[in-house]
C-alpha positions as CSV (number, residue, x, y, z in Angstrom):
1,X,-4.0,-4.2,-2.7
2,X,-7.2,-5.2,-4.7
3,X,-8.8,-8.0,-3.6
4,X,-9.2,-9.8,-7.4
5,X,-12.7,-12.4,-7.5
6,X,-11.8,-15.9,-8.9
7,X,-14.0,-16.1,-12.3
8,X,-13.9,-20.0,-11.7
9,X,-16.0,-20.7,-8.6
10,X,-16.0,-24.1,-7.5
11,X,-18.9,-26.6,-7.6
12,X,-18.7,-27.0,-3.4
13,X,-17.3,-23.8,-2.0
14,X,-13.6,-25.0,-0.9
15,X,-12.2,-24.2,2.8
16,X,-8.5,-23.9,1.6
17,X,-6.2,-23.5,4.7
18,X,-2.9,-22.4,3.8
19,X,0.0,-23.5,6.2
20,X,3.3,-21.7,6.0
21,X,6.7,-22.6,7.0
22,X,8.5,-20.0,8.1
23,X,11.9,-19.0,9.7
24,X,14.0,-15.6,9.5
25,X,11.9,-14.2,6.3
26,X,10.3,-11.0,8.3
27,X,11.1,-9.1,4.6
28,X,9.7,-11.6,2.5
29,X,6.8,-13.2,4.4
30,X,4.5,-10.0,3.9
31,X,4.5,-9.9,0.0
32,X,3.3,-13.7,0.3
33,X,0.6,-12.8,2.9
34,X,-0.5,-10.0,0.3
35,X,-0.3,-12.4,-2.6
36,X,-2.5,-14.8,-0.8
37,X,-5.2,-11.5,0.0
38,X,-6.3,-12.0,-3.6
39,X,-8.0,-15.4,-2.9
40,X,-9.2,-14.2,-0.3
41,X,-12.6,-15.9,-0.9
42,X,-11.4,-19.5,-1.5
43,X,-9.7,-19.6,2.0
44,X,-10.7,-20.5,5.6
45,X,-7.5,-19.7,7.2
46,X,-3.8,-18.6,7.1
47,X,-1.6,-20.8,9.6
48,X,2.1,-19.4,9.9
49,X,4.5,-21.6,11.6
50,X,8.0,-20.3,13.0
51,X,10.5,-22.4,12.9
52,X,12.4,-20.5,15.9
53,X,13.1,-16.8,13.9
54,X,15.6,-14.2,15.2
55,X,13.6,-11.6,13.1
56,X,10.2,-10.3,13.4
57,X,8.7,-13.1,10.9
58,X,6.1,-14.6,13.6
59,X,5.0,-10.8,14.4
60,X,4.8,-9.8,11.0
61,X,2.1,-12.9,10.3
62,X,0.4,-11.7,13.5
63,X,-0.5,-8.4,12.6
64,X,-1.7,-9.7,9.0
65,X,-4.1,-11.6,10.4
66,X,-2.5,-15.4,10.6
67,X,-2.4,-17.6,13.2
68,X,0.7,-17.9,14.3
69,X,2.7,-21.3,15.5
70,X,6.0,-22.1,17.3
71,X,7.8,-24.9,16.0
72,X,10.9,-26.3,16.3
73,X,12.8,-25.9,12.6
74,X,12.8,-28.3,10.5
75,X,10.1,-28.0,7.6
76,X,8.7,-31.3,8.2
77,X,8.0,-30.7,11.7
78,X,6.5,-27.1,10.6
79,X,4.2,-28.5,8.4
80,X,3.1,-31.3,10.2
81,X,2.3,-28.8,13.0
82,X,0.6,-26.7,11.0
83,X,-1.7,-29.3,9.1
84,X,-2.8,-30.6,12.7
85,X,-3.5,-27.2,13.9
86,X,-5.7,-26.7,10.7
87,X,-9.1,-27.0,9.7
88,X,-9.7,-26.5,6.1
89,X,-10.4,-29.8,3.9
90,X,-7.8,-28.6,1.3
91,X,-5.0,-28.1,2.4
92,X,-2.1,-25.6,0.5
93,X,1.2,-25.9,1.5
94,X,4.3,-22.7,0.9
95,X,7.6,-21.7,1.8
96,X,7.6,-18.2,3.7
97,X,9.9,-16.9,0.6
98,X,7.9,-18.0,-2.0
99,X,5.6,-15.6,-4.2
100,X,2.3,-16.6,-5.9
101,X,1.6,-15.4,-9.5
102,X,-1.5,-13.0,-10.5
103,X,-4.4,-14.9,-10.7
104,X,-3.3,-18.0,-8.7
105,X,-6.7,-18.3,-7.1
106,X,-8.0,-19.1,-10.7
107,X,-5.7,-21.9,-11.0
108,X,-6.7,-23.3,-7.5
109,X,-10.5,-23.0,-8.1
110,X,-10.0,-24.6,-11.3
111,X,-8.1,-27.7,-9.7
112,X,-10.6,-27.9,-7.1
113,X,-13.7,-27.5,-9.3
114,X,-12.0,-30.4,-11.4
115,X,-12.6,-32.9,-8.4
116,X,-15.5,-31.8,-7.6
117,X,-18.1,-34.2,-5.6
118,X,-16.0,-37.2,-7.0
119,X,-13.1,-39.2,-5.5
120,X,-9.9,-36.8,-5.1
121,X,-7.2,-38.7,-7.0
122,X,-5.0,-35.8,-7.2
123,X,-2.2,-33.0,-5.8
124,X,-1.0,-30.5,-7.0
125,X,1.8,-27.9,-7.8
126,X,3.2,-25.1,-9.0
127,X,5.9,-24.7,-11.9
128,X,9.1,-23.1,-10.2
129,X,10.4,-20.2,-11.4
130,X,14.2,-18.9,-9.4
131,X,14.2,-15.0,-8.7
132,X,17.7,-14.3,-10.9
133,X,18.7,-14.2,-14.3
134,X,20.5,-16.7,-16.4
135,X,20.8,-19.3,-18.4
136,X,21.5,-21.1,-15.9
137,X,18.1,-20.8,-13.6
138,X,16.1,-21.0,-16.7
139,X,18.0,-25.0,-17.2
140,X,17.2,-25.8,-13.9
141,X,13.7,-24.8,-14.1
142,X,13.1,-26.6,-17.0
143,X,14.8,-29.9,-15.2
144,X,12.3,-29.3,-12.3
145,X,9.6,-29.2,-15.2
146,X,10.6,-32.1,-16.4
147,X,10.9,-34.2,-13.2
148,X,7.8,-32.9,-11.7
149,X,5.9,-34.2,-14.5
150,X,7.3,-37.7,-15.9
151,X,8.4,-38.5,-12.5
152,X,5.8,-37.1,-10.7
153,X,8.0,-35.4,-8.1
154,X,7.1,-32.1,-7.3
155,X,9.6,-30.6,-4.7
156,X,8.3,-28.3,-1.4
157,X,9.5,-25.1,-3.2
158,X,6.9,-25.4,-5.8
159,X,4.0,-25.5,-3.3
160,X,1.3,-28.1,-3.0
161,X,-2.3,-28.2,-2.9
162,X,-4.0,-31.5,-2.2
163,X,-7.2,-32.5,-0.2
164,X,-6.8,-33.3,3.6
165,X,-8.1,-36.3,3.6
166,X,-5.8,-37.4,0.6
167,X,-2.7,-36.2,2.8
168,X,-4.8,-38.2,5.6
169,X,-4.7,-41.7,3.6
170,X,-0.5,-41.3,2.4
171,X,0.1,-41.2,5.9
172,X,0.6,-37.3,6.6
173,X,3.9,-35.4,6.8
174,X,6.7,-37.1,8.5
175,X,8.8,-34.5,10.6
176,X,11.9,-34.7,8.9
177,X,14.8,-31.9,9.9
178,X,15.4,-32.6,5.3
179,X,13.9,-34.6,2.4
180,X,10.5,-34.0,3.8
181,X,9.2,-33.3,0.2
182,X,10.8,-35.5,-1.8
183,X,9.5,-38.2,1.0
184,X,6.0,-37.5,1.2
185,X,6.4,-36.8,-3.0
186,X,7.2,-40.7,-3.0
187,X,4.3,-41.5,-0.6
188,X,1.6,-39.5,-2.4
189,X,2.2,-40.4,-6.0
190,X,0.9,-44.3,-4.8
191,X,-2.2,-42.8,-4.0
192,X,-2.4,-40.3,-6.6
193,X,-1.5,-38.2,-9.5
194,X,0.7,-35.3,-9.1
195,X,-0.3,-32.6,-11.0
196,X,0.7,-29.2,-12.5
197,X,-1.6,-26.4,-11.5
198,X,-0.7,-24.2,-15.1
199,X,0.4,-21.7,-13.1
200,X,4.3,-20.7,-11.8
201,X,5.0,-20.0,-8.0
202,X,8.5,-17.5,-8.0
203,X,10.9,-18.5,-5.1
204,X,13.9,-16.8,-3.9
205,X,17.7,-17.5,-5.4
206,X,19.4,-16.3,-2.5
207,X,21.1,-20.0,-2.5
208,X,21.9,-19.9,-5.7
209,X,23.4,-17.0,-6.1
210,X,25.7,-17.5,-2.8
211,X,26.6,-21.2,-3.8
212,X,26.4,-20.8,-8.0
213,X,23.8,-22.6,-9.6
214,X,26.0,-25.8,-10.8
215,X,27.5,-26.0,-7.3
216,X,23.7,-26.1,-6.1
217,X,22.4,-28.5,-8.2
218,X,25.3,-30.8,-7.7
219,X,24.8,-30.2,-3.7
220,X,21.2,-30.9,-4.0
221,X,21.4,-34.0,-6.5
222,X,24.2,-35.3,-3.7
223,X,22.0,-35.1,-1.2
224,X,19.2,-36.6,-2.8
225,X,21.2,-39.7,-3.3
226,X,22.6,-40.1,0.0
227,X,18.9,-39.8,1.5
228,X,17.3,-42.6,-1.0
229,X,20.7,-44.5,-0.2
230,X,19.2,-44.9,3.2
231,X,21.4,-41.4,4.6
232,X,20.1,-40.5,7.6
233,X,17.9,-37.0,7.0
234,X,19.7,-35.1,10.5
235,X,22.8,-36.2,9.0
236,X,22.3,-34.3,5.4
237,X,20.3,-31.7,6.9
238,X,23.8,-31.0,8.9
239,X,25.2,-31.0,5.4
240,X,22.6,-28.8,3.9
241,X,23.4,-25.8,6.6
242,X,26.9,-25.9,6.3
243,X,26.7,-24.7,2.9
244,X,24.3,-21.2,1.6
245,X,22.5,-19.0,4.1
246,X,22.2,-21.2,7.3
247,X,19.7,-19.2,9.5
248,X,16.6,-20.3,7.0
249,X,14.5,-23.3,7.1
């Protein structure tokens, strides 16, 4: 793959390390890995952690170069591994099945550069776009759309890119088994705004497709309201797997 140079290059050189939740996603981990190749320059370090894979997903980051991490599943507690086994001062968190779009490093450099040597007062995200055709993906995108930016709640499938010491001062990831996004979503947008990067991160429909996407967006609005009801997050994450492709996350 070409390496492709950012044409925006940030005021202070950025160390970007990307942390990576991963479990079972052997086939789909490497074309993020070679996505990420193209920003090459705006990034101190890859960290991959495996949520306790049956496929070859931890030796597939191995031999592209990440570090690799063992973690019990759960996102939250992937995540939160990950960002304390990290470095970087940014900090640019993915799902193993998502896929960045040509040119992402631009839209990166760009959010970075916008900070600059002044206070960080802002994260930011991807738009979502849902592998699949129909109507019905496109309707959902636009409600994610829609949410992330009047209610400034960006969910973990449409990535997140904010400063270490931003993530530091919200009080870090919690290591939750489900809702960890939508929690530290809540948490963040106190300190900060949440922010559209202008650029759209592609994710896999695999749970759409298996469920249907009304069934899914009822299943997911459910859950959402059982967690802010004060559900407990093992308890819908129980839920969650007994529905869809159960060997992921």
């Amino acid at each position: 793959m070409a390496l492709i140079t950012p044409t925006i290059t940030p005021t202070i050189t950025p160390t970007i390390s990307v942390v990576i939740a991963a479990r079972n996603e052997a086939p789909r981990l490497p074309l993020l890995l070679a996505d990420l190749a193209a920003g090459w320059e705006l990034l101190k370090e890859i960290v991959v952690v495996d949520g306790g894979s049956a496929d070859a997903s931890a030796r597939v980051a191995a031999l592209a170069g990440a570090q690799v991490l063992a973690s019990p599943p759960g996102r939250g507690r992937q995540f939160g591994l990950g960002v304390e086994s990290s470095s970087g001062s940014w900090l640019l968190l993915l799902h193993a099945d998502a896929r960045l779009p040509e040119r992402w490093q631009q839209a990166v450099a760009r959010a970075i550069d916008r900070d600059g040597p002044k206070p960080i007062d802002a994260a930011w995200y991807f738009d979502l776009r849902i592998s699949g055709a129909g109507l019905g993906l496109r309707l959902v995108e636009a409600g994610v759309a829609l949410r992330s930016r009047w209610r400034q709640l960006p969910y973990g499938d449409q990535g997140l890119l904010l400063p270490r010491s931003l993530l530091q001062r919200a009080g870090g990831l919690l290591p939750l088994p489900l809702m960890e996004d939508l929690e530290l979503a809540l948490r963040l947008r106190r300190h900060c705004r949440l922010r559209p990067l202008g650029a759209q991160l592609r994710v896999d429909g695999r749970r759409w497709q298996q469920l249907g996407v009304w069934q899914t967006a009822l299943s997911n609005a459910q859950l959402r309201r059982a967690w802010r009801r004060g559900g407990s997050a093992e308890e819908l994450a129980s839920r969650y797997y007994q529905t869809g492709d159960m060997s992921r996350r």
